[in-house]
N, C-alpha and C positions, 0 to 999 in steps of 0.2 A: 459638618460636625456631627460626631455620633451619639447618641444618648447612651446612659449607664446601661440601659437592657439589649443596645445593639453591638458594643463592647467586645471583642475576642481576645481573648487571652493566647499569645503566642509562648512556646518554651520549648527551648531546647534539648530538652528530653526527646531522646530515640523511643523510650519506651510508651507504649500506648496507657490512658489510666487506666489504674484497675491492678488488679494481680498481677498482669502480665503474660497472664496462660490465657489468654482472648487469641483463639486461631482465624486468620483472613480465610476469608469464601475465596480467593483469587492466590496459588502460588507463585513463590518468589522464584524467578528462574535465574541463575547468576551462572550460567556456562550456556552458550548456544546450543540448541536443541538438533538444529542442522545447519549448513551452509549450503548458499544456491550460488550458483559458480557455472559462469558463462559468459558475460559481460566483457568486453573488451576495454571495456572506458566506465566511468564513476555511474553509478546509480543515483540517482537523482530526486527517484519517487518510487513508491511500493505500495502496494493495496494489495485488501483479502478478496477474492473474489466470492459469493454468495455462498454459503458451505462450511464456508475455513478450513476445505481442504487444497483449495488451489489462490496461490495470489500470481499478482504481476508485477513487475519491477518495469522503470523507464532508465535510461542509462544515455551516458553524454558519446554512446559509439551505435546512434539513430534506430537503434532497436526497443522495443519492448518485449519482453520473456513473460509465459505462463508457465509456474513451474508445479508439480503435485510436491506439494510441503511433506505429506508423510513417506516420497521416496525419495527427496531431493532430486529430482527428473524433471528436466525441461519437456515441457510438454508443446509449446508454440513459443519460436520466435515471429516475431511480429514487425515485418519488417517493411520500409517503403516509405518513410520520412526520408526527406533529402538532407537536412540537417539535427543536432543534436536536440535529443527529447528535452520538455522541461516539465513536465508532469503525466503523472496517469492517475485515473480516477478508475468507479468501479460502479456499478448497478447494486445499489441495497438488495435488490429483490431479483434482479436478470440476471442473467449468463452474458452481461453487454461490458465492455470498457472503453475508456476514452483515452488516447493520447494526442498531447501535442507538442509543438517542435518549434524551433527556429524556424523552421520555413514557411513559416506563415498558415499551414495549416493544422487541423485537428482529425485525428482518424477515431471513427467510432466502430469497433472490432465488438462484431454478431458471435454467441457460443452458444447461442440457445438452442441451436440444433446440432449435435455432437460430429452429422457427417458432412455440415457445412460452416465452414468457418468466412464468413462475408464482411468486407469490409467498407463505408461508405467514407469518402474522403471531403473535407469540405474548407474551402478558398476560403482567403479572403482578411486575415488579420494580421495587422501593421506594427505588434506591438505585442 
């Protein structure tokens, strides 16, 4: 039970209070900006990678894409799951990502160095 000072008031107003001339720090983007197109099968999962200028997508056709967001350009596909991805993650702070797959494994893909691209694979999960 909430007491009168912990209390929110919901309303269906679209409009924020106030005048209404209150501009967000954050624009509304209502038309895609680009499209990243390569995938053969459903995407599944997507991350920025460190930067915001490059992300990764996981897809149900066992690849993962690194693509440059400001040219719409695949830059690595990321490939060597034997069955379809079911997530990717990304390094807050690295050039590192993570995918994993039906096939029981998770691949951890190294970018921290530009002329090598290295990948460590690891066994092992049932579920």
């Amino acid at each position: 039970q909430m007491s009168g000072e912990d209390e929110v008031e919901f309303s269906d107003k679209d409009e924020p209070d106030g005048d209404g001339d209150v501009s967000s720090d954050c624009p509304t983007v209502r038309a895609p900006l680009t499209s990243l197109k390569s995938h053969q099968g459903v995407v599944i999962a997507a991350d920025w990678l460190v930067g915001g200028k490059q992300a990764v997508t996981a897809s149900w056709d066992r690849a993962a894409n690194l693509y440059d967001v400001e040219t719409s350009e695949l830059v690595h596909s990321l490939t060597g799951h034997d069955q379809e991805l079911t997530h990717c993650c990304t390094h807050p702070t690295q050039r590192l990502v993570v995918t994993s797959s039906r096939d029981t494994t998770f691949r951890l893909w190294d970018f921290r160095d530009p002329s090598i691209h290295s990948v460590n694979v690891f066994q092992g999960h049932t579920e």
